[in-house]
Phi, psi and omega in degrees: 000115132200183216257143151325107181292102153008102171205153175220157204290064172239218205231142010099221182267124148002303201274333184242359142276341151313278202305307204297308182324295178322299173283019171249333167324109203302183173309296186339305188306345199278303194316307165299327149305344197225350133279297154330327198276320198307314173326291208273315138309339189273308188301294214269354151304309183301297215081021170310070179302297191304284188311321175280358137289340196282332191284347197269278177344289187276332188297317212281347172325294168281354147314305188275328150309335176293310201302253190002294200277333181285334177274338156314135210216091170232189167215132196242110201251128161188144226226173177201141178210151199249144178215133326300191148272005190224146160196173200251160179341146143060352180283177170236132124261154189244144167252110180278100185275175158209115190259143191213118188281140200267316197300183181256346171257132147337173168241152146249197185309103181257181184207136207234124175223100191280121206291153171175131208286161173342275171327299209290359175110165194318170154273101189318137157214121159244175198222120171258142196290212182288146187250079177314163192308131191054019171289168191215151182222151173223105196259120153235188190200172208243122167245192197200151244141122168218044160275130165282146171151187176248118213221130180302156159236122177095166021291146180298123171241143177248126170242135169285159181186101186308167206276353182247009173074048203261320194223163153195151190264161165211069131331141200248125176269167179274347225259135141208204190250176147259149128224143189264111231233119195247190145267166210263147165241163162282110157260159226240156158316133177289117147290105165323070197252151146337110176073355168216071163317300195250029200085345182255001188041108166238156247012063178257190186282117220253169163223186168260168178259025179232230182230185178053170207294154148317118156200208228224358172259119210280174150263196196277166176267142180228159157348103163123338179290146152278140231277271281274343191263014206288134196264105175296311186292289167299030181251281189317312184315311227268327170094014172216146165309134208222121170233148154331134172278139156218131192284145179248106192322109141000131166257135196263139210245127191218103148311072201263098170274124152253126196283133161238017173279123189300315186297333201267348165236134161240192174077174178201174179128194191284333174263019185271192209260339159314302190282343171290320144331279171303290212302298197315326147320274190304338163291283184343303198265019170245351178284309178316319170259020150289311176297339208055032174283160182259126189236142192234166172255122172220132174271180178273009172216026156099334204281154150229195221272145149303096175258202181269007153266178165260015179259016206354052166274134188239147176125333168331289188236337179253152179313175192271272307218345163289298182315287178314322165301323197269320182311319169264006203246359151271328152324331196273021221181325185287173189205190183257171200272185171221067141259145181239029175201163191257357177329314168310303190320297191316313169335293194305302151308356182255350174349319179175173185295121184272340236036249168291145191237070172269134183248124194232097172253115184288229189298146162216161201250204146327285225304318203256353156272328177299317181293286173318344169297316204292321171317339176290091187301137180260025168279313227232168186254182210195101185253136198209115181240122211241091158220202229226094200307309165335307206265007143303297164319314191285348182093345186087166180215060169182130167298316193280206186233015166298120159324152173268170204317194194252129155296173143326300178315279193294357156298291157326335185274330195264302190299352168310324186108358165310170161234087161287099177233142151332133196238088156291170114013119148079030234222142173288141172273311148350276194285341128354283189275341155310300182302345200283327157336287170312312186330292201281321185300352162250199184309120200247123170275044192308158179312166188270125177108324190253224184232088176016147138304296192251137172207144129115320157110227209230161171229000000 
């Protein structure tokens, strides 16, 4: 949301407001002029004394609407605010103008025009009567999309307009908005994982909640502690209040890779398997930090969302409802790489235990399923949405959502230690993320050494 800076329409130097005025003369204006003028030649071929007032009569008419409306002077403020400024595809927000005369004069008849790019729907126009001294007029209109990305609103213009329609002025404010077109989610079932029920993970590696390792040696009492935690022996040694150290539960840590190799999808629109990806992401990373994991956005070419560590994982510290706005609005904007391998991501990933690791991958070949396997922390659990743009193009040949047989692909993944499932054509993400569940709760071929994904099936 924000407001328009106060600015105002009147003209600026004489010379060049004069000249705009001119060049602002509607058809009419034109018309009554250029009959006058006709006239007023005509009269004086004839010798036609009446018809040269009549011809005198229409040129100056609009001569003299100019002078007026150009010599008028007003100032008008006006703003625009947006509810919401972020909504998800294919969603409406309304844009609210208000326009507020500053000046000691009436307006005459303005006509108000908000600049709005194609995708969001027409070009707005209204036409306001007169606006009295220190009046205010309040308007809105509804846009739309159901393209993701970020799209200008504005600048706002205001057109002047004399009372016989003869000129019109058209000025321009500076100010403008954003809105930002996310992709839309699902929501999905609290997934249960080894050891991390609830997000805080338990019996993971605890830290404190000040600094240096865990041990047994209290500090000193600060403003604000609780006597319950105060260490008597060591207050009697040391001759000071003395408190407890208390350790603060680790935040479980949930990856989300979105594959964006331009080769790896084909086709394109709101329904093709690119945009079926980024949605299925953004339900991922916003259940997750609904859940409280510290969540990073990681692509096929290493970059992620900046969070608040150096490690760019967001959630950590900042709300989970913060975290999800930088998470979507780099989602609402992404497109695709020209990169042709996921090797970075892996660069990234193997660095250390990620935890959970959902991986959202289009086409893959040999060469780049084995490098996701390898990705598959054998600490962490490791989830994989695998799909298959052809059979995205062709639209499917089948009603339900059951994969089709198991591939290569999803073979190599699974022995890997992956929960590989199949992405069809049209497919709900949801019962997706319900099967990968069913999936893991039976037999699983983890890696030698490592771990389930999944325990305890869904709650």
């Amino acid at each position: 949301m924000a407001a328009g800076v106060p600015g105002p329409v009147d003209d600026g130097d004489n010379k060049g407001s004069l000249r705009a005025a001119l060049n602002g003369l509607t058809t009419r204006g034109r018309s009554f002029l250029a009959a006058g003028v006709a006239a007023a030649v005509c009269a004086y071929v004839l010798g036609q004394g009446d018809l040269l007032r009549v011809g005198l009569l229409l040129a100056v008419l609009p001569l003299v609407c100019v002078t007026v409306l150009c010599r008028t002077h007003y100032r008008v403020a006006g703003s625009r605010r947006l509810a919401p400024s972020r909504v998800p595809t294919g969603a409406e927000a309304r844009v609210h103008l208000r326009m507020d005369n500053l000046s000691r004069l009436p307006t005459g008849l303005l006509m108000l025009q908000d600049q709005v790019p194609y995708v969001l729907g027409p070009r707005p126009r209204f036409v306001l009567d007169r606006v009295e001294a220190g009046g205010k007029r309040e308007v809105s209109y509804r846009v739309r999309s159901d393209l993701r990305g970020r799209y200008p609103l504005g600048p706002l213009q205001l057109r002047l307009s004399d009372p016989f329609g003869m000129c019109e002025l058209t000025r321009s404010f500076s100010a403008y908005d954003t809105l930002v077109v996310i992709p839309r989610t699902e929501a999905l079932p609290t997934l249960r994982l080894a050891g991390e029920a609830s997000g805080y993970g338990e019996g993971r590696q605890r830290s404190l909640a000040l600094a240096g390792e865990d041990d047994i040696i209290p500090r000193g009492y600060r403003h604000g502690d609780d006597l319950r935690r105060v260490h008597w022996r060591s207050t009697a040694r040391y001759g000071e209040l003395m408190v407890r150290r208390e350790e603060q539960p680790q935040r479980a840590r949930c990856t989300v890779l979105l594959d964006t190799r331009r080769i790896a999808y084909r086709g394109a629109g709101p329904d093709s398997a690119f945009e079926w990806a980024v949605s299925a992401a953004a339900s991922s990373l916003v259940h997750m930090l609904e859940r409280g994991f510290a969540v990073r956005l990681l692509t096929d070419d290493g970059s992620s969302v900046p969070g608040e560590g150096s490690d760019g994982f967001a959630g950590a510290t900042q709300g989970s409802a913060d975290s999800a706005g930088l998470m979507m609005d780099t989602l609402a904007v992404v497109d695709h790489s020209d990169g042709g391998g996921l090797s970075r991501a892996y660069d990234v990933l193997r660095g250390g235990n990620e935890g959970l690791l959902l991986a959202f991958f289009g086409d893959l070949d040999q060469e780049q399923t084995a490098v996701a396997a390898r990705m598959r922390q054998r600490s962490g659990a490791a989830v994989a949405f695998v799909l298959d743009s052809e059979d995205w193009v062709r639209g499917g040949d089948r009603d339900d959502v059951s994969p089709a047989p198991d591939d290569d692909r999803l073979r190599l993944l699974r022995e890997a230690g992956w929960t590989a499932v199949a992405v069809p054509a049209g497919a709900e993400f949801s019962r997706l993320w319900q099967q990968a569940g069913r999936q893991d709760s039976g037999p699983h071929p983890a890696a030698a050494g490592g771990t389930t994904g999944f325990s305890g099936g869904w709650s």
